[in-house]
mmCIF file of the N, C-alpha and C atoms, coordinates in Angstrom:
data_MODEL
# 
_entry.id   MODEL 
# 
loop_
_atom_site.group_PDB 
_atom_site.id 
_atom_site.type_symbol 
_atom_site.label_atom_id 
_atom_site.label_alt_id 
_atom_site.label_comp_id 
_atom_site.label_asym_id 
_atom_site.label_entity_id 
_atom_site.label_seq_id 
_atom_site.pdbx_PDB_ins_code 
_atom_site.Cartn_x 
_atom_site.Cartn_y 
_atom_site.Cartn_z 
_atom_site.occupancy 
_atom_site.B_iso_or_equiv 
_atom_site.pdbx_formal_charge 
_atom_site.auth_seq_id 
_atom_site.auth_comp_id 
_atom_site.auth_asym_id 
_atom_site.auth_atom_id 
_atom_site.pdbx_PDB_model_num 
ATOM 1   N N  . UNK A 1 1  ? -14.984 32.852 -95.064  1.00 0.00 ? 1  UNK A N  1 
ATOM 2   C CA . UNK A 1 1  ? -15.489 31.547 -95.453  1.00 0.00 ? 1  UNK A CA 1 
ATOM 3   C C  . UNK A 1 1  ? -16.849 31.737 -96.114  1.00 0.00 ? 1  UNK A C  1 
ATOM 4   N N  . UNK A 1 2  ? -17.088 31.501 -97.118  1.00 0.00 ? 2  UNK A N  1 
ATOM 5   C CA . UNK A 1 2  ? -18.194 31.459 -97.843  1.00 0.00 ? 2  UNK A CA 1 
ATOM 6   C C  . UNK A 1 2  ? -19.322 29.782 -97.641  1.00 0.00 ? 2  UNK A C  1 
ATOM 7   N N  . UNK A 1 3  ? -20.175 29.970 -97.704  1.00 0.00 ? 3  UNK A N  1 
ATOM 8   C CA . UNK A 1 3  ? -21.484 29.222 -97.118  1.00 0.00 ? 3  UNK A CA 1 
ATOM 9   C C  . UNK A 1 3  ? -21.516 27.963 -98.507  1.00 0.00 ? 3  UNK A C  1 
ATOM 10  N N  . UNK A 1 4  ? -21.444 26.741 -97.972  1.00 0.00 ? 4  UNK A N  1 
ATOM 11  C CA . UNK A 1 4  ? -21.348 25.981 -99.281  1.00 0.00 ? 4  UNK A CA 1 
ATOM 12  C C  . UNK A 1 4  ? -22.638 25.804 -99.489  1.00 0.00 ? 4  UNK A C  1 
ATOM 13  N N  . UNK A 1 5  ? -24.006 26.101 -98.596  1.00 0.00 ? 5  UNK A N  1 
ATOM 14  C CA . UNK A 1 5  ? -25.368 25.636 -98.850  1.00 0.00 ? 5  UNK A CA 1 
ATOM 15  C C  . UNK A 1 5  ? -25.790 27.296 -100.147 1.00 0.00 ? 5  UNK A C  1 
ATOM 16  N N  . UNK A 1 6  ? -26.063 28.535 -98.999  1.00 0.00 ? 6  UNK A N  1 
ATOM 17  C CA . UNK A 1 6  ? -26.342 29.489 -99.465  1.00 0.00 ? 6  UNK A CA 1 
ATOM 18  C C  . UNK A 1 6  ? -25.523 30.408 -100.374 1.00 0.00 ? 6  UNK A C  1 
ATOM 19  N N  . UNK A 1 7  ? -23.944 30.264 -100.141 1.00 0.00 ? 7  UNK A N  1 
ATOM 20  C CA . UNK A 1 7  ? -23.135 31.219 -101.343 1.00 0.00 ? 7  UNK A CA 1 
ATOM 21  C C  . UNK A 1 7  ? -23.061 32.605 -100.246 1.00 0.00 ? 7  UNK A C  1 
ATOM 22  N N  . UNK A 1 8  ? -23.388 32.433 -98.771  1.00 0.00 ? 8  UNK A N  1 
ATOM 23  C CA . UNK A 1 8  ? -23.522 33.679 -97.941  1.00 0.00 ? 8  UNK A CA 1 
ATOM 24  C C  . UNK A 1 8  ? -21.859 33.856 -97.623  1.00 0.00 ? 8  UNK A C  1 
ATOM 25  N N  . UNK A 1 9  ? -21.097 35.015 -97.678  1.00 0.00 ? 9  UNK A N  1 
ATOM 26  C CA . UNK A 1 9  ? -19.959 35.689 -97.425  1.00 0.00 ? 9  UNK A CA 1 
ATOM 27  C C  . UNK A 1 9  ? -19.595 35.758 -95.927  1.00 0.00 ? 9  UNK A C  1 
ATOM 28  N N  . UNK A 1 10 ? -20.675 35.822 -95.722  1.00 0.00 ? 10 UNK A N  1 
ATOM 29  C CA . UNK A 1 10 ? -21.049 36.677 -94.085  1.00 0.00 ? 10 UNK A CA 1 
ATOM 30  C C  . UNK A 1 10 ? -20.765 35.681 -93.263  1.00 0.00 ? 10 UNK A C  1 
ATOM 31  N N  . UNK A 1 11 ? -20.205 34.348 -93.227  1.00 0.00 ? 11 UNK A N  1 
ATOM 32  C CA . UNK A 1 11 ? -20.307 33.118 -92.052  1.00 0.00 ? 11 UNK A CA 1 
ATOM 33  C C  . UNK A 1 11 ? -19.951 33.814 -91.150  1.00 0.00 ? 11 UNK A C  1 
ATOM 34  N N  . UNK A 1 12 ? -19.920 33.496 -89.661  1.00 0.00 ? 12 UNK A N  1 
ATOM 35  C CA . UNK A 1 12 ? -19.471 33.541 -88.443  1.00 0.00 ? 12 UNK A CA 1 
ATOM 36  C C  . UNK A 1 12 ? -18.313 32.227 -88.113  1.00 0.00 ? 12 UNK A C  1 
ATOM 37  N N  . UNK A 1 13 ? -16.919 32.668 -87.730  1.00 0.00 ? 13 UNK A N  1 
ATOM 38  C CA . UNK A 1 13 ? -16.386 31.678 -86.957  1.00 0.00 ? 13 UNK A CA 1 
ATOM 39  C C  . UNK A 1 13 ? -16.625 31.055 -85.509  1.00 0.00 ? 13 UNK A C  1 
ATOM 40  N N  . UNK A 1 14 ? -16.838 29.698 -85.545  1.00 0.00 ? 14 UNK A N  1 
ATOM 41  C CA . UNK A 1 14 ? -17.128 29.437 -84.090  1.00 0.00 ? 14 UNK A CA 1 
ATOM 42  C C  . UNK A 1 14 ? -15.936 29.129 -83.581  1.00 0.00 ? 14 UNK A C  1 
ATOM 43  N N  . UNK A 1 15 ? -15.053 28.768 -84.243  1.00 0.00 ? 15 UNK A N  1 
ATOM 44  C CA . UNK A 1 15 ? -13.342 27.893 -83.339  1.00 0.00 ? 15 UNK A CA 1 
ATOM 45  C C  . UNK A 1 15 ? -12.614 27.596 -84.611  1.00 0.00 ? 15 UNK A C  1 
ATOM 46  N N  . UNK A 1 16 ? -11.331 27.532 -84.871  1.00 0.00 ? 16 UNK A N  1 
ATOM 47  C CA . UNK A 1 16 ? -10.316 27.559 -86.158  1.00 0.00 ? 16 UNK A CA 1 
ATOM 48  C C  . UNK A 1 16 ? -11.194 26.159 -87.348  1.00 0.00 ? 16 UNK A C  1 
ATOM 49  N N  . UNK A 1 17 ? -11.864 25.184 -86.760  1.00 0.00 ? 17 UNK A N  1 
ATOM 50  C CA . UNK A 1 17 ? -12.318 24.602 -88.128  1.00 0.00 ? 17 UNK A CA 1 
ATOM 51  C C  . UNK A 1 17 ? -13.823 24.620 -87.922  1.00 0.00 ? 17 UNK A C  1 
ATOM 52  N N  . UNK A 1 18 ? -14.602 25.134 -87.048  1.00 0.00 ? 18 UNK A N  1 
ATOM 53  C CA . UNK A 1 18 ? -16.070 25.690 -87.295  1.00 0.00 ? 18 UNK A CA 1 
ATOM 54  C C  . UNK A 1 18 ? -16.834 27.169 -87.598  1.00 0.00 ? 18 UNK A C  1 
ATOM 55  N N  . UNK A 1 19 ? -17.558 27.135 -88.486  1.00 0.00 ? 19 UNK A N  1 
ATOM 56  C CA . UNK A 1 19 ? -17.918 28.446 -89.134  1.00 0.00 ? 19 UNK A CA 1 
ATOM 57  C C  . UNK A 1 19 ? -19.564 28.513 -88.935  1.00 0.00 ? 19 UNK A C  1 
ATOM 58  N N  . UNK A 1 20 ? -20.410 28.930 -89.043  1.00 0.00 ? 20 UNK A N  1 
ATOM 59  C CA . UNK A 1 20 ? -22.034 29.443 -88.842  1.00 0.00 ? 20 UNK A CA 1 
ATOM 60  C C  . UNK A 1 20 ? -22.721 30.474 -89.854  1.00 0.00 ? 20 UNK A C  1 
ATOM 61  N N  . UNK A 1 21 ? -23.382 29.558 -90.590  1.00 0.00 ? 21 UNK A N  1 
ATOM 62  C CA . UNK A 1 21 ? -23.745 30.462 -91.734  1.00 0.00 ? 21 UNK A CA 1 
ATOM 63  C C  . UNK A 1 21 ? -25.518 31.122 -90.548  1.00 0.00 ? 21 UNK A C  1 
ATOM 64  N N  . UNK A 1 22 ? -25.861 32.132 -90.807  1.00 0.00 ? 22 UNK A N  1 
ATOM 65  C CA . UNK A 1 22 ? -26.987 32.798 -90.137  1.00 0.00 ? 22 UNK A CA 1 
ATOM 66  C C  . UNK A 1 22 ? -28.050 33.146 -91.100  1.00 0.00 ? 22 UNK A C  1 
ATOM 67  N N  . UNK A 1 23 ? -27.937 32.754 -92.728  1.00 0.00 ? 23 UNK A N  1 
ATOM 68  C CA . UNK A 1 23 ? -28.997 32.433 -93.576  1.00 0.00 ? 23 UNK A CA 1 
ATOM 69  C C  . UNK A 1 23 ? -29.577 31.436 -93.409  1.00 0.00 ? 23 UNK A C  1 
ATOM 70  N N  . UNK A 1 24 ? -28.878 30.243 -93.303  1.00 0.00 ? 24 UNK A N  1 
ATOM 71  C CA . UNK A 1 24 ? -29.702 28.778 -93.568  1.00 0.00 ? 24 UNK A CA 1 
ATOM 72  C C  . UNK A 1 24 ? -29.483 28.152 -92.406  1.00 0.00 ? 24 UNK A C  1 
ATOM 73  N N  . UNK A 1 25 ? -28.884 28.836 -91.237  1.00 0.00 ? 25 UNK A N  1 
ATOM 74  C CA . UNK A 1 25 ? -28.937 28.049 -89.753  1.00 0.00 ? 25 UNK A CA 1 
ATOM 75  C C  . UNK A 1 25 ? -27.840 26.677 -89.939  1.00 0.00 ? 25 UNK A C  1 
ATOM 76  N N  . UNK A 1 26 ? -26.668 26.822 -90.353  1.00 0.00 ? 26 UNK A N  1 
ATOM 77  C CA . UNK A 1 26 ? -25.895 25.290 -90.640  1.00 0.00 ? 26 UNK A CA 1 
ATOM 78  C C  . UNK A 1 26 ? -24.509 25.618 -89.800  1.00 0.00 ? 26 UNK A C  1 
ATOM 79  N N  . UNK A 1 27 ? -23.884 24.840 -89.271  1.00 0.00 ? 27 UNK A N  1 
ATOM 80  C CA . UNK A 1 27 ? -23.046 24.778 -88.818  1.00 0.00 ? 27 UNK A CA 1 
ATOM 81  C C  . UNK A 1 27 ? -21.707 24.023 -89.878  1.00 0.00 ? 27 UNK A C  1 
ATOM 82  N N  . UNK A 1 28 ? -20.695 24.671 -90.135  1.00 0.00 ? 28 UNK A N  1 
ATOM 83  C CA . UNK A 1 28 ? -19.697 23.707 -91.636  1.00 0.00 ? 28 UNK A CA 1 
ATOM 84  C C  . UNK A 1 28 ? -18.619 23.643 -90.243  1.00 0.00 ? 28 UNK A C  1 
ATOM 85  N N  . UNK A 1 29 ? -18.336 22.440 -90.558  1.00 0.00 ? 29 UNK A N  1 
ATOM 86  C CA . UNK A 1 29 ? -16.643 22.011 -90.011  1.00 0.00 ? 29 UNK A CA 1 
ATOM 87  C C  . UNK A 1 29 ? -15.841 21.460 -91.003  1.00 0.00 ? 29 UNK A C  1 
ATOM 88  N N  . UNK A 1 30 ? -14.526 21.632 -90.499  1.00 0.00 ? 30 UNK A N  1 
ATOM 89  C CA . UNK A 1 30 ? -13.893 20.683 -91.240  1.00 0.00 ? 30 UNK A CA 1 
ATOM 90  C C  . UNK A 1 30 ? -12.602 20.051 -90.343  1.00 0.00 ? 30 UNK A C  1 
ATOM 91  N N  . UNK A 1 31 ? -12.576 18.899 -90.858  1.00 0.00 ? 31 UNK A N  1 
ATOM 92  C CA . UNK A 1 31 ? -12.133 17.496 -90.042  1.00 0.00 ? 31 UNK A CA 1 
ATOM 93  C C  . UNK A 1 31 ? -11.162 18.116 -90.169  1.00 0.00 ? 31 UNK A C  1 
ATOM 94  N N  . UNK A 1 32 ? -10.351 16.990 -89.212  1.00 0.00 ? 32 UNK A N  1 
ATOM 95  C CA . UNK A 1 32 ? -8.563  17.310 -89.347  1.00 0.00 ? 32 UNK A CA 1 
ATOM 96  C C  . UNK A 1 32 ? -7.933  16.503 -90.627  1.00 0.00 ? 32 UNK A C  1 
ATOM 97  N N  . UNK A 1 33 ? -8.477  15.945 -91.379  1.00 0.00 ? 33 UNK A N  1 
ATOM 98  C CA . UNK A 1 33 ? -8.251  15.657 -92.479  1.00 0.00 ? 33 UNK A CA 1 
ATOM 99  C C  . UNK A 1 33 ? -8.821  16.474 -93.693  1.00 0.00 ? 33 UNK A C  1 
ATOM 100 N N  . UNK A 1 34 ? -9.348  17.439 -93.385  1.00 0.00 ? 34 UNK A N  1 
ATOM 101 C CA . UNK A 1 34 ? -10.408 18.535 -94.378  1.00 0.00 ? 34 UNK A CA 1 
ATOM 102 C C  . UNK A 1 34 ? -11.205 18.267 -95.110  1.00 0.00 ? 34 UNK A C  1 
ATOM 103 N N  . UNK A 1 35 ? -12.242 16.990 -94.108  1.00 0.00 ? 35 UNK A N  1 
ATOM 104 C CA . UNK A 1 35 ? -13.300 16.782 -94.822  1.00 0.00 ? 35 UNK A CA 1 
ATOM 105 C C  . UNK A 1 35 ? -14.141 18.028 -94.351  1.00 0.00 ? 35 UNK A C  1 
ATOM 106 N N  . UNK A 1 36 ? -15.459 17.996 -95.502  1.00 0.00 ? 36 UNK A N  1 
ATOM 107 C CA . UNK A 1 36 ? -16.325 19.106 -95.186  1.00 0.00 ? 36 UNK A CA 1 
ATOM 108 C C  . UNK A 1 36 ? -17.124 18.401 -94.338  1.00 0.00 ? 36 UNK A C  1 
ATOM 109 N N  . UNK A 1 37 ? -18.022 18.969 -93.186  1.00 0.00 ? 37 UNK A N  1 
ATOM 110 C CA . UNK A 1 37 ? -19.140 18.188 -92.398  1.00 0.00 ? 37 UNK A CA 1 
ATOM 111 C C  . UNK A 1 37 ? -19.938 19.456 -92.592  1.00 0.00 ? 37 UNK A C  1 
ATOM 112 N N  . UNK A 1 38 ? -21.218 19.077 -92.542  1.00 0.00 ? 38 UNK A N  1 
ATOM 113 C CA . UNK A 1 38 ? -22.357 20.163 -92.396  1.00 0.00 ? 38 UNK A CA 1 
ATOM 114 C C  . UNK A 1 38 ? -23.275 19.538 -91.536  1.00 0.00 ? 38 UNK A C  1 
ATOM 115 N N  . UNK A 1 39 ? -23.953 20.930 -90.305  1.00 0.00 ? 39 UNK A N  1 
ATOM 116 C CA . UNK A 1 39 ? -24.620 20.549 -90.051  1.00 0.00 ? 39 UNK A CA 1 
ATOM 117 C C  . UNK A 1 39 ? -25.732 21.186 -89.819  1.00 0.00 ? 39 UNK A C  1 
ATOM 118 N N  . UNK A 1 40 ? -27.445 20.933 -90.014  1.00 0.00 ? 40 UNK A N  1 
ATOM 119 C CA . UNK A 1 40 ? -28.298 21.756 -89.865  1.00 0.00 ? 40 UNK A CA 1 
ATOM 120 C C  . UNK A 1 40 ? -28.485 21.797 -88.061  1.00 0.00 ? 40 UNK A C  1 
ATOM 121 N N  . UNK A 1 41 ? -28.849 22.847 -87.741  1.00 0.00 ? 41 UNK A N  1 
ATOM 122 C CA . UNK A 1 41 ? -29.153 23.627 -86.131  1.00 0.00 ? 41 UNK A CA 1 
ATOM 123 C C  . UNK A 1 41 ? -30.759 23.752 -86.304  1.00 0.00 ? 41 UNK A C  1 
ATOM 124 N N  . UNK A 1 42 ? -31.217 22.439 -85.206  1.00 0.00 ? 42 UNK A N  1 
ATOM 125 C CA . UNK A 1 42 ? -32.594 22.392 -85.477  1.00 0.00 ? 42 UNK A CA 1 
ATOM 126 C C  . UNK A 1 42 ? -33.007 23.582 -84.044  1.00 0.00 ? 42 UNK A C  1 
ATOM 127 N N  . UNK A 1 43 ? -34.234 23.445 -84.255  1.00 0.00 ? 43 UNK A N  1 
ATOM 128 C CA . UNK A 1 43 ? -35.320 24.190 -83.354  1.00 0.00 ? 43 UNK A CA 1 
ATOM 129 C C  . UNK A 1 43 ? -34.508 24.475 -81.623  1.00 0.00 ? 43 UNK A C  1 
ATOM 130 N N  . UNK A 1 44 ? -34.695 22.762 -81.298  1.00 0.00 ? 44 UNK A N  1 
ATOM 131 C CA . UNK A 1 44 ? -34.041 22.910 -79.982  1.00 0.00 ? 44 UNK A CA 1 
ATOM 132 C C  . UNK A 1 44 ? -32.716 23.041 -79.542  1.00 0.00 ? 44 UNK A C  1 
ATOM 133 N N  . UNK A 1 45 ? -32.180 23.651 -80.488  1.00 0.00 ? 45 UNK A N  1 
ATOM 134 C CA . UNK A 1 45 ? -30.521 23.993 -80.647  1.00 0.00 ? 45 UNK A CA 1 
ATOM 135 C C  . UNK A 1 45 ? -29.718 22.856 -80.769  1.00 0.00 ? 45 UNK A C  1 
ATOM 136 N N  . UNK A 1 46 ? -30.383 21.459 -80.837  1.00 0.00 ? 46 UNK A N  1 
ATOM 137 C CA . UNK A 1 46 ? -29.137 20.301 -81.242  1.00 0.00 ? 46 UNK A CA 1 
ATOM 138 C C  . UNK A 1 46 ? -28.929 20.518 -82.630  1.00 0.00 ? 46 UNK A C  1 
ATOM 139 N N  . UNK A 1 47 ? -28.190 19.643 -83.247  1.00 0.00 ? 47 UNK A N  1 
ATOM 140 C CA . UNK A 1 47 ? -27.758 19.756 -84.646  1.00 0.00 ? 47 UNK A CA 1 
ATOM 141 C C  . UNK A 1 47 ? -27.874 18.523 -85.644  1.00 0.00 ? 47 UNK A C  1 
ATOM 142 N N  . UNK A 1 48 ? -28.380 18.196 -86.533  1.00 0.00 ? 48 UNK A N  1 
ATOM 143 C CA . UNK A 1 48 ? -28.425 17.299 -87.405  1.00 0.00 ? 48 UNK A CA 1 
ATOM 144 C C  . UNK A 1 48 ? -27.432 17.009 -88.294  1.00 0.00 ? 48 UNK A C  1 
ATOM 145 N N  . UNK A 1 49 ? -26.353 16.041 -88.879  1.00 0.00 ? 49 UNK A N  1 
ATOM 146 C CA . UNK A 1 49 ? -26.035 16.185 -89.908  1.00 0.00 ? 49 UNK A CA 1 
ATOM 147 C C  . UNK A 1 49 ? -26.503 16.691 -90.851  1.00 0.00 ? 49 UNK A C  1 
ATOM 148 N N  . UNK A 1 50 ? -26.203 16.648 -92.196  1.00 0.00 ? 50 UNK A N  1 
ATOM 149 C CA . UNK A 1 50 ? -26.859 17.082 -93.382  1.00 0.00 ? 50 UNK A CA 1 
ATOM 150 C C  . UNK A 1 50 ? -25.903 16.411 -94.329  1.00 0.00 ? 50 UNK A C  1 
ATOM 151 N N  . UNK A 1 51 ? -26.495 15.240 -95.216  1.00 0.00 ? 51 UNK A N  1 
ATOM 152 C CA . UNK A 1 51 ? -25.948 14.808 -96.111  1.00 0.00 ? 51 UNK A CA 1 
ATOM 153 C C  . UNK A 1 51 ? -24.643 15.465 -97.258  1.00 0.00 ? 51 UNK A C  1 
ATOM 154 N N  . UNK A 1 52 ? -23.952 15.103 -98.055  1.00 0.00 ? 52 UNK A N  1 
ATOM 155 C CA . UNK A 1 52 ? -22.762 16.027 -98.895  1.00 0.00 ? 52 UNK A CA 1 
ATOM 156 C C  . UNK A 1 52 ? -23.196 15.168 -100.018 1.00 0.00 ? 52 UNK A C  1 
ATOM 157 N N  . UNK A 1 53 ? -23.696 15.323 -101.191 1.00 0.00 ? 53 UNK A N  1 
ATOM 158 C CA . UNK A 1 53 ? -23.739 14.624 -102.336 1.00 0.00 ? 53 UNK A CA 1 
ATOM 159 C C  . UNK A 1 53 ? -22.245 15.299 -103.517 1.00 0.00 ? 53 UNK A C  1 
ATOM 160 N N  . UNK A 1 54 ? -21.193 14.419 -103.384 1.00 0.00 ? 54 UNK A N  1 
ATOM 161 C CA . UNK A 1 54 ? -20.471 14.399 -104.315 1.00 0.00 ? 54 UNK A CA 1 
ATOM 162 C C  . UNK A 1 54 ? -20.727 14.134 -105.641 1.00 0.00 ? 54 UNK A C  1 
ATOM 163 N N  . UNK A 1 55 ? -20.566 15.136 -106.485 1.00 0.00 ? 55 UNK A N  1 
ATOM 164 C CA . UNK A 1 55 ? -20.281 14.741 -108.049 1.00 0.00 ? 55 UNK A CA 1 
ATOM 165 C C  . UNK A 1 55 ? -19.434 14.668 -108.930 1.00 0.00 ? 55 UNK A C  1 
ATOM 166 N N  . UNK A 1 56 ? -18.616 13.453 -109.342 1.00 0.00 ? 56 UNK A N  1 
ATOM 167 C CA . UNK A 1 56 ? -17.780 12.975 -109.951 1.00 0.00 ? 56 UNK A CA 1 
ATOM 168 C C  . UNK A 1 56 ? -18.098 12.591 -111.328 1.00 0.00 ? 56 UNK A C  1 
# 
């Protein structure tokens, strides 16, 4: 799985639809409908969304 923030190769799988990029600290899922979710992994280990700006 490649990193949709950084372009990093290297993700880590956490469970069949979560992955862990270890450049930019983000957590990517994807829904059971295969939306993308991102999320940033703040300081105290909770997690923030992170916006998806589509361009159409």
């Amino acid at each position: 799985m490649k990193c949709p923030i950084c372009g990093n190769e290297h993700t880590g799988k956490l469970s069949k639809s979560r992955y862990f990029c270890s450049n930019c600290f983000i957590e990517i899922f994807y829904s059971k409908k295969h939306e993308l979710q991102i999320f940033k992994i703040l300081e105290d280990g909770t997690t923030s969304a992170v916006p998806i700006a589509i361009n159409n």
